[in-house]
Backbone as XML, in Angstrom:
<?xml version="1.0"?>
<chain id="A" units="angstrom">
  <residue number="1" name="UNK">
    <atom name="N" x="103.324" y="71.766" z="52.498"/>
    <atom name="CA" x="102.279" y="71.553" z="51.512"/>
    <atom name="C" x="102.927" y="71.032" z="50.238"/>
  </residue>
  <residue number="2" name="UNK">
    <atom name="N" x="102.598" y="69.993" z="49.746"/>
    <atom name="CA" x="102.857" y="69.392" z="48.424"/>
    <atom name="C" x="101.925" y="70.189" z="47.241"/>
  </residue>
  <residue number="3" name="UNK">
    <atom name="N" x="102.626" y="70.696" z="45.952"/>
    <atom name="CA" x="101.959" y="71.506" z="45.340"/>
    <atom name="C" x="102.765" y="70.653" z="43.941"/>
  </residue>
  <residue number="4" name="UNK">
    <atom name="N" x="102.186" y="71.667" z="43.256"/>
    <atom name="CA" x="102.768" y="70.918" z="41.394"/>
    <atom name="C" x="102.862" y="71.985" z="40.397"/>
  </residue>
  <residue number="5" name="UNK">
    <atom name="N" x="104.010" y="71.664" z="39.223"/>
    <atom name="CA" x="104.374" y="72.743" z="38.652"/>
    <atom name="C" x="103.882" y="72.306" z="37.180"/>
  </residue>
  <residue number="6" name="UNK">
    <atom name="N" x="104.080" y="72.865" z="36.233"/>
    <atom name="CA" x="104.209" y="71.957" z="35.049"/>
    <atom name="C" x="104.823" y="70.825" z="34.909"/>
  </residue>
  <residue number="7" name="UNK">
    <atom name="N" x="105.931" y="70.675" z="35.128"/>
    <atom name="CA" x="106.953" y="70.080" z="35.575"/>
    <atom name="C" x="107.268" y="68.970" z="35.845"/>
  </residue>
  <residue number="8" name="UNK">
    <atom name="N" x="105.987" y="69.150" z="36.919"/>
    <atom name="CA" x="106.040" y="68.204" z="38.336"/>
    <atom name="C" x="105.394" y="67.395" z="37.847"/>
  </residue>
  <residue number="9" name="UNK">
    <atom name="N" x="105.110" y="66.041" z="38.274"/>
    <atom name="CA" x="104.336" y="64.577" z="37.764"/>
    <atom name="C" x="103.601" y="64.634" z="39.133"/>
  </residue>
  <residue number="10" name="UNK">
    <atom name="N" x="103.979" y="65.556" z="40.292"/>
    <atom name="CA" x="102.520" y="65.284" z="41.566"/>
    <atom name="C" x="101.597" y="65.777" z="41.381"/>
  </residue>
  <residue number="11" name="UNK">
    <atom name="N" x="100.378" y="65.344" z="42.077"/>
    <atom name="CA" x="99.374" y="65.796" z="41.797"/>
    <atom name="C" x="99.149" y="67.138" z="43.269"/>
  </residue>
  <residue number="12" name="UNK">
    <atom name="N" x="98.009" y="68.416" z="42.454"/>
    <atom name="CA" x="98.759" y="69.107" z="43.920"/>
    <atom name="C" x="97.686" y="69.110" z="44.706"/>
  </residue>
  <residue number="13" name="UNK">
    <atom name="N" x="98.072" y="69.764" z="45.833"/>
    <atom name="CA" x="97.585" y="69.622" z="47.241"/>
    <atom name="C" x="96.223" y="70.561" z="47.358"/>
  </residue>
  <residue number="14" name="UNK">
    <atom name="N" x="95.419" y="69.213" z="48.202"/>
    <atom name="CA" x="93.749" y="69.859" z="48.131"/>
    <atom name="C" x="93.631" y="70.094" z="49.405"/>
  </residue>
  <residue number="15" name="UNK">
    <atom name="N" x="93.057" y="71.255" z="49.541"/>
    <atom name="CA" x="92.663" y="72.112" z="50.653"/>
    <atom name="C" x="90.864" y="71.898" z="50.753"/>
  </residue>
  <residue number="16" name="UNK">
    <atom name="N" x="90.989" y="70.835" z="51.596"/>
    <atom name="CA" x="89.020" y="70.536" z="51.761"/>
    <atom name="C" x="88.830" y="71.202" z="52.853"/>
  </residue>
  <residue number="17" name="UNK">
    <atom name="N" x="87.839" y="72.508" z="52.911"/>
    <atom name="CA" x="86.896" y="73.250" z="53.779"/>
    <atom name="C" x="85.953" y="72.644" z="54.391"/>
  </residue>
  <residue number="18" name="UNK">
    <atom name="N" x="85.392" y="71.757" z="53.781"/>
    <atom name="CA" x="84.123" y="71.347" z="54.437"/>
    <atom name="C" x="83.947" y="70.995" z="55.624"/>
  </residue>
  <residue number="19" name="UNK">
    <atom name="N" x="85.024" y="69.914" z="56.356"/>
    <atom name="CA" x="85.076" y="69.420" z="57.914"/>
    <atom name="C" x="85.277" y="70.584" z="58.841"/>
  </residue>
  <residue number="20" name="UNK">
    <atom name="N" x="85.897" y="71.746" z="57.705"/>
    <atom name="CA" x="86.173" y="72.660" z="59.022"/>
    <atom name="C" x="84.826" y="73.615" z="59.372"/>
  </residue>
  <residue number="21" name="UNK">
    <atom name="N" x="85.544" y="74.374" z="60.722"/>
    <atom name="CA" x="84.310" y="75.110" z="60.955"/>
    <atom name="C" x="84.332" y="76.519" z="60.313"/>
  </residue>
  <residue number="22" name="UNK">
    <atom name="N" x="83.423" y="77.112" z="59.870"/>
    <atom name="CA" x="83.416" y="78.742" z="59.251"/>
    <atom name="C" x="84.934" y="79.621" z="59.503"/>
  </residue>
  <residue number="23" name="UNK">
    <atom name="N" x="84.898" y="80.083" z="60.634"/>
    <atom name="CA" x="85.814" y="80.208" z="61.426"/>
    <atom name="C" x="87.344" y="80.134" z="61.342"/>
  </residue>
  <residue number="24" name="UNK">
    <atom name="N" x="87.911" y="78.913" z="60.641"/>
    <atom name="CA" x="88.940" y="78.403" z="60.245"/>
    <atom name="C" x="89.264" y="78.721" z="58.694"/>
  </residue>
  <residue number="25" name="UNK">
    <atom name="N" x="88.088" y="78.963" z="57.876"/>
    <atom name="CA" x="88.365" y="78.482" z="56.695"/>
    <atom name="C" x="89.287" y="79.408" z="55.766"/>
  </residue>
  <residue number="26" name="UNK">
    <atom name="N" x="88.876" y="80.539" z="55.777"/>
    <atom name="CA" x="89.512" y="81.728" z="54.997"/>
    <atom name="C" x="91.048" y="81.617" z="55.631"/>
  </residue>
  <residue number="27" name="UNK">
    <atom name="N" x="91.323" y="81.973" z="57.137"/>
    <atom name="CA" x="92.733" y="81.639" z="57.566"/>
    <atom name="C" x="93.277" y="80.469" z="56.461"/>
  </residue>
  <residue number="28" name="UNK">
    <atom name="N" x="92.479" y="79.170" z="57.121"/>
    <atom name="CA" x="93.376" y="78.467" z="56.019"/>
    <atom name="C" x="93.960" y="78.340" z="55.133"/>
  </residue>
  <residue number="29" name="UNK">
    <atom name="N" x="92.961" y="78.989" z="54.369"/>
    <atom name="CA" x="93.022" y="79.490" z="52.643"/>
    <atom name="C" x="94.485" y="80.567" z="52.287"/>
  </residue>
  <residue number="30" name="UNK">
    <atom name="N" x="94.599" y="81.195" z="53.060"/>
    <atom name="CA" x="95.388" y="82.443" z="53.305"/>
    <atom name="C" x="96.555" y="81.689" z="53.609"/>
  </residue>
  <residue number="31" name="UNK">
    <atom name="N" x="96.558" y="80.575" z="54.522"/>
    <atom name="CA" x="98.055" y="80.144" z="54.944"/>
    <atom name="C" x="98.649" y="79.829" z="53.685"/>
  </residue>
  <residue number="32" name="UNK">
    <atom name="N" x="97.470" y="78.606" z="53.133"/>
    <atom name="CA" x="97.703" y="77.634" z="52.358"/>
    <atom name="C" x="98.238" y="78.818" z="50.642"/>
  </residue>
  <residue number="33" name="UNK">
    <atom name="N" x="97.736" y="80.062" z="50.449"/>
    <atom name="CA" x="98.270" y="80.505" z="49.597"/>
    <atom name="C" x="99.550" y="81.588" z="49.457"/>
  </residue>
  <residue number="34" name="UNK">
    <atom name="N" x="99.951" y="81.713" z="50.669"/>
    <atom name="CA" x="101.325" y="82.463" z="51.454"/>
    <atom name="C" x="102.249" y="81.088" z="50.834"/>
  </residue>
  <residue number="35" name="UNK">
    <atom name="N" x="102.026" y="79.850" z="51.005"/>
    <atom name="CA" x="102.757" y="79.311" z="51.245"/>
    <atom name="C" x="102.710" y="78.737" z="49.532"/>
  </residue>
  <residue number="36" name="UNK">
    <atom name="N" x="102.375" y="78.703" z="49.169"/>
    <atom name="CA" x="102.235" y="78.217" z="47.483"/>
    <atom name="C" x="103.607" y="78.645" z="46.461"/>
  </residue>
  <residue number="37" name="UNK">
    <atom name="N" x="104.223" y="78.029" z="45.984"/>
    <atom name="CA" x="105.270" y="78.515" z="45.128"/>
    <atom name="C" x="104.582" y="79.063" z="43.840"/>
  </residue>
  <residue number="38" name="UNK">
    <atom name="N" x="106.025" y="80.272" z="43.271"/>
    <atom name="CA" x="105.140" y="80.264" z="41.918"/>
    <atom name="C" x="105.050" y="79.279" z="41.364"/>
  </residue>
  <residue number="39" name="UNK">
    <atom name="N" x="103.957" y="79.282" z="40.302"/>
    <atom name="CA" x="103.753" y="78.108" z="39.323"/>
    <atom name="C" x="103.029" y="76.862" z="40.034"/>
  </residue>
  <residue number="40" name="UNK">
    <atom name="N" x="102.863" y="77.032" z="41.244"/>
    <atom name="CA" x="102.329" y="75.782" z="41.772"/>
    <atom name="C" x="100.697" y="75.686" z="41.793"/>
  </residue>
  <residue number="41" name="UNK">
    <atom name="N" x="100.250" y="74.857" z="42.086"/>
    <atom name="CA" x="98.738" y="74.324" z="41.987"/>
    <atom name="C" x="98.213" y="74.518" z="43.631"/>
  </residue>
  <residue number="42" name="UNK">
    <atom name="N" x="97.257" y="74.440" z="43.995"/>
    <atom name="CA" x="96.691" y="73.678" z="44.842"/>
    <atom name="C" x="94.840" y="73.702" z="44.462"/>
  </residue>
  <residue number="43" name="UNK">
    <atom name="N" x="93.690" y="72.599" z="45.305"/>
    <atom name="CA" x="92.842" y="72.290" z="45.005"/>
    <atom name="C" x="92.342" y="73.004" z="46.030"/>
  </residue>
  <residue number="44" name="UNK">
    <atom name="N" x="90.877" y="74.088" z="45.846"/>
    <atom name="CA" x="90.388" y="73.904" z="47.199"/>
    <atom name="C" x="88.911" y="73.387" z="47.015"/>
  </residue>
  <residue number="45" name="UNK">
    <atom name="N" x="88.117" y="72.921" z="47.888"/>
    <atom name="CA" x="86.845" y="72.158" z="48.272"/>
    <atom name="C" x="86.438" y="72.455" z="49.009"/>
  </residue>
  <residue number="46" name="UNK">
    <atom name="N" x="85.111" y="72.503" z="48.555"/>
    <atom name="CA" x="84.072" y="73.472" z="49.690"/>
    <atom name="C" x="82.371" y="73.431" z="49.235"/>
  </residue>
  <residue number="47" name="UNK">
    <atom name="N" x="81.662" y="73.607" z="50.492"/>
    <atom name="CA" x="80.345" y="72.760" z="50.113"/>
    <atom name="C" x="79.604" y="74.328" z="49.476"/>
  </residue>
  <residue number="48" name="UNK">
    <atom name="N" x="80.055" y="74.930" z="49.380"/>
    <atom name="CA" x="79.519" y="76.557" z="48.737"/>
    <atom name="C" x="80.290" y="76.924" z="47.690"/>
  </residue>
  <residue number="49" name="UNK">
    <atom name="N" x="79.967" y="77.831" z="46.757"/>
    <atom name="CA" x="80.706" y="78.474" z="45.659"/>
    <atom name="C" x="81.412" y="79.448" z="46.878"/>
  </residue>
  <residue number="50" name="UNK">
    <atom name="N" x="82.947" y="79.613" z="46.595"/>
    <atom name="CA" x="83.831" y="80.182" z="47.220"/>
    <atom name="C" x="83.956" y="81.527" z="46.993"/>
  </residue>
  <residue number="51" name="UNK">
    <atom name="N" x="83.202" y="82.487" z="46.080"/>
    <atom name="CA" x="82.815" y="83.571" z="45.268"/>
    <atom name="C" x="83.308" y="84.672" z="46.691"/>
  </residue>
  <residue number="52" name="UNK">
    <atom name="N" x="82.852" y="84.436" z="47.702"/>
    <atom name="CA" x="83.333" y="86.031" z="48.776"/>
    <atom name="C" x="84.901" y="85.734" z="49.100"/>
  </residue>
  <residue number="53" name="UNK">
    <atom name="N" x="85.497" y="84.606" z="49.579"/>
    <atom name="CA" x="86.418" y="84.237" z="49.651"/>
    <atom name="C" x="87.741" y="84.414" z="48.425"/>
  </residue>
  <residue number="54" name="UNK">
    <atom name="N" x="87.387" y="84.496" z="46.969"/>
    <atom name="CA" x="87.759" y="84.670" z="45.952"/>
    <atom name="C" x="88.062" y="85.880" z="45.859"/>
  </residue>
  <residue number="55" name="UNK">
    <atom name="N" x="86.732" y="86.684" z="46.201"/>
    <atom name="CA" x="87.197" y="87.953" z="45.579"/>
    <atom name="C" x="88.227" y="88.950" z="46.567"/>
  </residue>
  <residue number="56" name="UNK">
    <atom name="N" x="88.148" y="88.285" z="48.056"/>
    <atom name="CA" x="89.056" y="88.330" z="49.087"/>
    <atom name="C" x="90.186" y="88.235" z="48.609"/>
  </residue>
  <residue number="57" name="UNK">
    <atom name="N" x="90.711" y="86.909" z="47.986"/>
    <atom name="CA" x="91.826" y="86.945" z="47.582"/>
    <atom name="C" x="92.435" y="87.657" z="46.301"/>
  </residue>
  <residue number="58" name="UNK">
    <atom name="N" x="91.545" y="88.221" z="45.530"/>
    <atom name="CA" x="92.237" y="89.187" z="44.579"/>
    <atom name="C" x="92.448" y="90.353" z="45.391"/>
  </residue>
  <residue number="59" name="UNK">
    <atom name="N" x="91.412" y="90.628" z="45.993"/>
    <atom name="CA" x="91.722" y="92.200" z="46.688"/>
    <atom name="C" x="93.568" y="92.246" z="47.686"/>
  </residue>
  <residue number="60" name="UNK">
    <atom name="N" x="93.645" y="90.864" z="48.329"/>
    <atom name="CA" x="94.933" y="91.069" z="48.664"/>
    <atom name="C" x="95.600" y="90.629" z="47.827"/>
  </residue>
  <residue number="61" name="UNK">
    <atom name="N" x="95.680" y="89.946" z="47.030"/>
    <atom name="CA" x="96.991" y="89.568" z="45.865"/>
    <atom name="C" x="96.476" y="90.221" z="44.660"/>
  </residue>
  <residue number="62" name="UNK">
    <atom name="N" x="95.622" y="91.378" z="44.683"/>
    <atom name="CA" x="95.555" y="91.511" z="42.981"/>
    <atom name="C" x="96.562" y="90.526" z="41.842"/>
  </residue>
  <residue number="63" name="UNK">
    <atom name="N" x="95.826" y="89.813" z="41.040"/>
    <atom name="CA" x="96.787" y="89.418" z="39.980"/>
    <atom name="C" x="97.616" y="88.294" z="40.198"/>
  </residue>
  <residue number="64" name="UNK">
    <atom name="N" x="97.941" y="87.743" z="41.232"/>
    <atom name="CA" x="98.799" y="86.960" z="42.128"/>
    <atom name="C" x="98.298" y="86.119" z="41.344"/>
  </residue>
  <residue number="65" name="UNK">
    <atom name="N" x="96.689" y="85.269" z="41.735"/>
    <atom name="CA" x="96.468" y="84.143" z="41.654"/>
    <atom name="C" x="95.198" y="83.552" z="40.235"/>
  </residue>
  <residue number="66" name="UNK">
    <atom name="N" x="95.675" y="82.567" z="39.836"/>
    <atom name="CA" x="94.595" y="82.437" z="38.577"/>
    <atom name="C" x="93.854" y="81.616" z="39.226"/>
  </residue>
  <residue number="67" name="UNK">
    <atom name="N" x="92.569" y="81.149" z="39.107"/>
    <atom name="CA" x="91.697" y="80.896" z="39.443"/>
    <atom name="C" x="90.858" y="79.940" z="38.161"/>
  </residue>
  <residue number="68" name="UNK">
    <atom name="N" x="90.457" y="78.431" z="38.991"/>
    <atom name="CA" x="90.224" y="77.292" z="37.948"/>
    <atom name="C" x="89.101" y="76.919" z="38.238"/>
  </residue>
  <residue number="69" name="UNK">
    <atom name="N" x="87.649" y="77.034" z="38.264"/>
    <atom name="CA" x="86.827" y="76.127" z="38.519"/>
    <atom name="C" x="86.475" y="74.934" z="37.864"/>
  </residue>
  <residue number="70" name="UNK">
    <atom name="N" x="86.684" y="73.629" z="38.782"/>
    <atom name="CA" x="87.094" y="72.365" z="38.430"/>
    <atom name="C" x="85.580" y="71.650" z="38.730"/>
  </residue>
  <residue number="71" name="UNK">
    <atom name="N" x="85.189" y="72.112" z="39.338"/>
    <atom name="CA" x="83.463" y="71.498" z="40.099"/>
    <atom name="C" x="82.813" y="72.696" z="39.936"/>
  </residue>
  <residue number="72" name="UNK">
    <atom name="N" x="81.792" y="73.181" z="39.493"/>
    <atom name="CA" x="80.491" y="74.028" z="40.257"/>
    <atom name="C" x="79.411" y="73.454" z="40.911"/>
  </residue>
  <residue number="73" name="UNK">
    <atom name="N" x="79.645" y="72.850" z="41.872"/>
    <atom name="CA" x="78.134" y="72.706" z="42.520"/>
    <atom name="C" x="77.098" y="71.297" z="41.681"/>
  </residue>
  <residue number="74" name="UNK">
    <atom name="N" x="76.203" y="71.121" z="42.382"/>
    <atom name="CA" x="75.493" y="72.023" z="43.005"/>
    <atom name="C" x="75.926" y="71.659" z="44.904"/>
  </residue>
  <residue number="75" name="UNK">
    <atom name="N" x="76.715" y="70.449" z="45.178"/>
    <atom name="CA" x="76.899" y="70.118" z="46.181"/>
    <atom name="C" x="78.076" y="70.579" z="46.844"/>
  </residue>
  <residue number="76" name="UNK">
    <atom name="N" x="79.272" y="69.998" z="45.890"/>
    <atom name="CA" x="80.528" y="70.136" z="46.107"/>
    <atom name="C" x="81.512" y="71.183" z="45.132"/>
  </residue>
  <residue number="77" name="UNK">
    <atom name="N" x="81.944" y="71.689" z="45.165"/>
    <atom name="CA" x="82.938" y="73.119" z="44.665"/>
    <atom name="C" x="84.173" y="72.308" z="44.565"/>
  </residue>
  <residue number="78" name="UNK">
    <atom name="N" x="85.098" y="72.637" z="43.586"/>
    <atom name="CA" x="86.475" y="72.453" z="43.370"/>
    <atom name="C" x="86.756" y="73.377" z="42.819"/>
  </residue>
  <residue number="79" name="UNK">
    <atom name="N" x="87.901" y="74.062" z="43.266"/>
    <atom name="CA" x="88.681" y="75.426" z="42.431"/>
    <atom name="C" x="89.866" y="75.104" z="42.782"/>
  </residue>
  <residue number="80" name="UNK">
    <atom name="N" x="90.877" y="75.021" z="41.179"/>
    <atom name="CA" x="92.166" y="74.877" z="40.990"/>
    <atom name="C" x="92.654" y="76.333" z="41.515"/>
  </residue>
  <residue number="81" name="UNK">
    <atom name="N" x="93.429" y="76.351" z="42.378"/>
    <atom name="CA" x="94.341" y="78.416" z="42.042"/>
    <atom name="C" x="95.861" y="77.905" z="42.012"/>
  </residue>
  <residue number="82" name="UNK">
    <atom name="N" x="96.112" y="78.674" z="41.409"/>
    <atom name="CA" x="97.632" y="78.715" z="40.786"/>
    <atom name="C" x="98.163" y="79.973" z="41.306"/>
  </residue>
  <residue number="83" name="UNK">
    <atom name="N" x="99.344" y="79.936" z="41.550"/>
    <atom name="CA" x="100.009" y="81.071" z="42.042"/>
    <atom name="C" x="101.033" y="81.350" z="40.235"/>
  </residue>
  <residue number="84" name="UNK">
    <atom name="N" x="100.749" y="82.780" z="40.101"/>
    <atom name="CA" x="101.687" y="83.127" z="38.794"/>
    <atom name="C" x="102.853" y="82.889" z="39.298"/>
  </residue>
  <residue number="85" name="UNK">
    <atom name="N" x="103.894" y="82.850" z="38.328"/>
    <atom name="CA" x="105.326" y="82.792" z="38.117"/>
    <atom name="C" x="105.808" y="84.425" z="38.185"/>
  </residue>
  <residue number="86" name="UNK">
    <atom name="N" x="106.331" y="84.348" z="39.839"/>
    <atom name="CA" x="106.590" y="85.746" z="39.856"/>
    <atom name="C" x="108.034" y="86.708" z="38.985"/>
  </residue>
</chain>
């Protein structure tokens, strides 16, 4: 996964939900934030506010991850999450 720091001049890596099926999506989400460096970015996209999925991920990372909403709706969702600088 290509991600971005301050630092970094890339732009970081978007995680689009939508093509996938229900099923897939949270896993994904979960890989895709195991795998995140501190300080790094990634985008995720999704045709719903990500709000159960979110609060999923504080409950296992309490504190871990900051959380950016870049889109609200009403169609398409974008949320920046950042992994803190551990």
């Amino acid at each position: 996964m290509t991600a971005t720091t301050s630092a970094d001049t890339t732009a970081p890596a978007v995680v689009d939900l939508r093509p996938m099926i229900p099923q897939e999506r949270h896993a994904t989400v979960f890989a895709a934030l195991e795998a995140l460096d501190p300080g790094a970015t990634f985008v995720l996209i999704n045709d719903h506010a990500p709000i159960p999925l979110l609060q999923r991920v504080e409950q296992t990372w309490p504190g871990r991850f900051t959380i950016d909403f870049l889109r609200d709706g009403p169609d398409v969702w974008q949320v920046a999450i950042i992994r803190s600088s551990d």
